[in-house]
C-alpha positions as CSV (number, residue, x, y, z in Angstrom):
1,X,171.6,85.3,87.4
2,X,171.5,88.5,89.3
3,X,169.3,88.5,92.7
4,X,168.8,90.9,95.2
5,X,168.0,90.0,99.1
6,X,165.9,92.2,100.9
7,X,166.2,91.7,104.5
8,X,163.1,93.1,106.7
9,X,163.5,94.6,110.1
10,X,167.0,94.0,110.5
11,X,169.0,96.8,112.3
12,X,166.1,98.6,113.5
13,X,166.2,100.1,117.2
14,X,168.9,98.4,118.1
15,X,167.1,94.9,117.2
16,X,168.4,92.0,114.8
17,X,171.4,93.8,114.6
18,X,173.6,92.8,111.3
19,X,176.6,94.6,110.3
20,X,177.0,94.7,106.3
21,X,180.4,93.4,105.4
22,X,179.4,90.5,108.1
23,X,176.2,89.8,105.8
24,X,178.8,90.0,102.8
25,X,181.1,87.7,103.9
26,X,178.5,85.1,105.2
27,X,176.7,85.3,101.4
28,X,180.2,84.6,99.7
29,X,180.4,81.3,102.4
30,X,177.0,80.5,100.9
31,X,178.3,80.1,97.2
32,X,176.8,83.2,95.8
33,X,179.3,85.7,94.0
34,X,179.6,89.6,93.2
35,X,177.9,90.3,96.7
36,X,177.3,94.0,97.2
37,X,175.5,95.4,100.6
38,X,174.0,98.7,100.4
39,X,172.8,100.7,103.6
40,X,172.4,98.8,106.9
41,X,168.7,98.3,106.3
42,X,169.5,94.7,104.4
43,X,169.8,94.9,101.2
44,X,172.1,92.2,99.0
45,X,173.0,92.3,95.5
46,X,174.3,88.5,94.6
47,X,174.7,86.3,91.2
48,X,173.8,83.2,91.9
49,X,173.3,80.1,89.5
50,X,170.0,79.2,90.9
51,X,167.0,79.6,88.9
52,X,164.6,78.5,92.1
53,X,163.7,81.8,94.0
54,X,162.1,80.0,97.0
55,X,165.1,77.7,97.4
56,X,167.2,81.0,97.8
57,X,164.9,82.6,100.2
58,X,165.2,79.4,102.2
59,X,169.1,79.1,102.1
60,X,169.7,82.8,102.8
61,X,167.1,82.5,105.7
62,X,168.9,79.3,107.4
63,X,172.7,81.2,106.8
64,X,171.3,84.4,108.9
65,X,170.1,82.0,111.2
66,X,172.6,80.3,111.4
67,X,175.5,82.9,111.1
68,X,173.4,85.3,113.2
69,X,171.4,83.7,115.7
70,X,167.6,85.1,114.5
71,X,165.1,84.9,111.9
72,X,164.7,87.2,109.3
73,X,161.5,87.7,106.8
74,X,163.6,87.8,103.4
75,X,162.6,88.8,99.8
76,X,164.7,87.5,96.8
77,X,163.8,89.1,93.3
78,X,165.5,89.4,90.0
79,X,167.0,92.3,89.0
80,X,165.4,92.6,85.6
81,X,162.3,92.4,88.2
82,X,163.4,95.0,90.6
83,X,164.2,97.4,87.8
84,X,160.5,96.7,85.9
85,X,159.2,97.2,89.7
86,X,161.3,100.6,90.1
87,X,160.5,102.0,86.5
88,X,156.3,101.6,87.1
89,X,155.8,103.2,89.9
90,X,152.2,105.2,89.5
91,X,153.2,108.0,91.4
92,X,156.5,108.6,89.9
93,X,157.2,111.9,89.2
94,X,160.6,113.9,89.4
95,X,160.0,116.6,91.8
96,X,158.4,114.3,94.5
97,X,160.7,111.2,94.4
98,X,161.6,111.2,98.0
99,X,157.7,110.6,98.6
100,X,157.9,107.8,96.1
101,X,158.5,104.2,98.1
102,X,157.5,100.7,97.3
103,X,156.5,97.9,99.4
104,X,157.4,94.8,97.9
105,X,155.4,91.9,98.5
106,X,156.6,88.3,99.3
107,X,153.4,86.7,97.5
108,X,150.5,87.7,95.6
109,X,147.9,89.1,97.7
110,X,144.3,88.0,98.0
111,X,141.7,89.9,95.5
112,X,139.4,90.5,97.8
113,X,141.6,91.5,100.2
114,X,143.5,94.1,97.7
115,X,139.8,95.2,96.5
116,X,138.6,96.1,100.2
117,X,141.9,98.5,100.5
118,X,140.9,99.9,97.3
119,X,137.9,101.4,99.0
120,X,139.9,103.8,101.3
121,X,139.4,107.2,100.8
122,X,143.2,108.3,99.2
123,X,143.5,112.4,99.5
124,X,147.2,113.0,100.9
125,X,148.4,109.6,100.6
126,X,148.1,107.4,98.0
127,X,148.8,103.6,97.0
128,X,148.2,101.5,94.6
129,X,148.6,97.8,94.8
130,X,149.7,95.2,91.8
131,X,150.6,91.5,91.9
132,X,154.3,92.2,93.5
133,X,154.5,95.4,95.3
134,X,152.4,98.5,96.6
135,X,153.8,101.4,95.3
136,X,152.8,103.9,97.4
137,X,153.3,108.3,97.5
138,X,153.9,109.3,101.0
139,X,154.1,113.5,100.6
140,X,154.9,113.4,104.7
141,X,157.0,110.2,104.8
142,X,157.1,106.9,105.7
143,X,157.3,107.4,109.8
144,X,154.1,109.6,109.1
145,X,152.2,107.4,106.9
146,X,148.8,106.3,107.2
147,X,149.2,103.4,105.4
148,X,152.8,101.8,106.2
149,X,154.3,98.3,105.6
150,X,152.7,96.5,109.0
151,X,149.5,97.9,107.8
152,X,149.6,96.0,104.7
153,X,150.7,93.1,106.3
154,X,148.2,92.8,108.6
155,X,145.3,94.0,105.8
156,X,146.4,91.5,102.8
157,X,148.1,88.9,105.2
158,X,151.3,88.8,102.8
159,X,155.0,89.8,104.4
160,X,156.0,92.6,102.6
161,X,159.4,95.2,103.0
162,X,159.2,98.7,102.4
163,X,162.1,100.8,100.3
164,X,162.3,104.3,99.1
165,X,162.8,105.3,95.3
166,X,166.9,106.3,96.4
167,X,167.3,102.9,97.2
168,X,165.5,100.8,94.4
169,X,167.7,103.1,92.1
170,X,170.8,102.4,93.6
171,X,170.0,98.8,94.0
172,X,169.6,98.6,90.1
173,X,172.7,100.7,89.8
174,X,174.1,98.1,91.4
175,X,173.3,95.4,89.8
176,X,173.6,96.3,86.4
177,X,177.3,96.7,87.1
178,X,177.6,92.9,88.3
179,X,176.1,92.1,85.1
């Protein structure tokens, strides 16, 4: 089955530094196969034979560790997921993609916790938040944001990892050539 790893906070200023074709060769010595890296923010496109998500998580989590000395928050998803994910994004519309981003979240968040956000007054940004991610339209970016990945975090008390629509589409690119 095709996975992708989404590693957060690695090979930001200088911290949890990582290089990719290190990460690649340290998946491969973990048993997965077809491992593809794309950009240096951690993200892993793997076949695996596992059918357990969490046991993943936890192996890829011990190998950084491991292999790399620090721990890393990690998300594991399908790629039939990521690509439902990418496709139903509310704010999706072609001349504003590179406002378009999704935060992915590592569990589902708390219903009263998702319904207090829902009160914010959305006029220049806007989110709206599902089961498995927060797809979110950020018209001034993501270093401008209002509402960015830590304030989720702290807000529905779930780990979550932030990536822009380029990415999500060339991580489905991606893995629907390992399949």
């Amino acid at each position: 089955m095709i996975y992708i790893a989404l590693l957060r906070g690695i090979n930001v200023s200088g911290h949890k530094l990582i290089k990719m074709a290190e990460l690649k060769v340290m998946f491969e010595k973990n048993g997965f196969e077809n491992v593809t890296t794309y950009i240096q923010s951690g993200n892993v496109v793997f076949d695996s034979t596992s059918k357990k998500i969490d046991d993943l998580q936890q192996q890829i989590k011990s190998a950084i560790l491991k292999a790399f000395g620090f721990d890393v928050d990690i998300q594991v998803i399908k790629a039939q997921d990521l690509k439902r994910i990418k496709e139903n994004h509310s704010f999706l519309h072609e001349n504003e993609l590179k406002a378009t981003y999704y935060t992915l979240l590592a569990e589902k968040p708390n219903k009263d916790l998702v319904d207090e956000l829902n009160q914010l007054e959305q006029v220049v940004e806007f989110f709206k938040i599902t089961d498995d991610v927060i797809y979110c339209f950020y018209p001034n970016g993501v270093r401008n944001a209002k509402w960015h990945n830590v304030f989720f975090e702290k807000k529905l008390k779930v780990s979550c990892t932030t990536r822009n629509f380029n990415t999500m589409q060339k991580l489905v690119d991606l893995s629907e050539k390992v399949e």
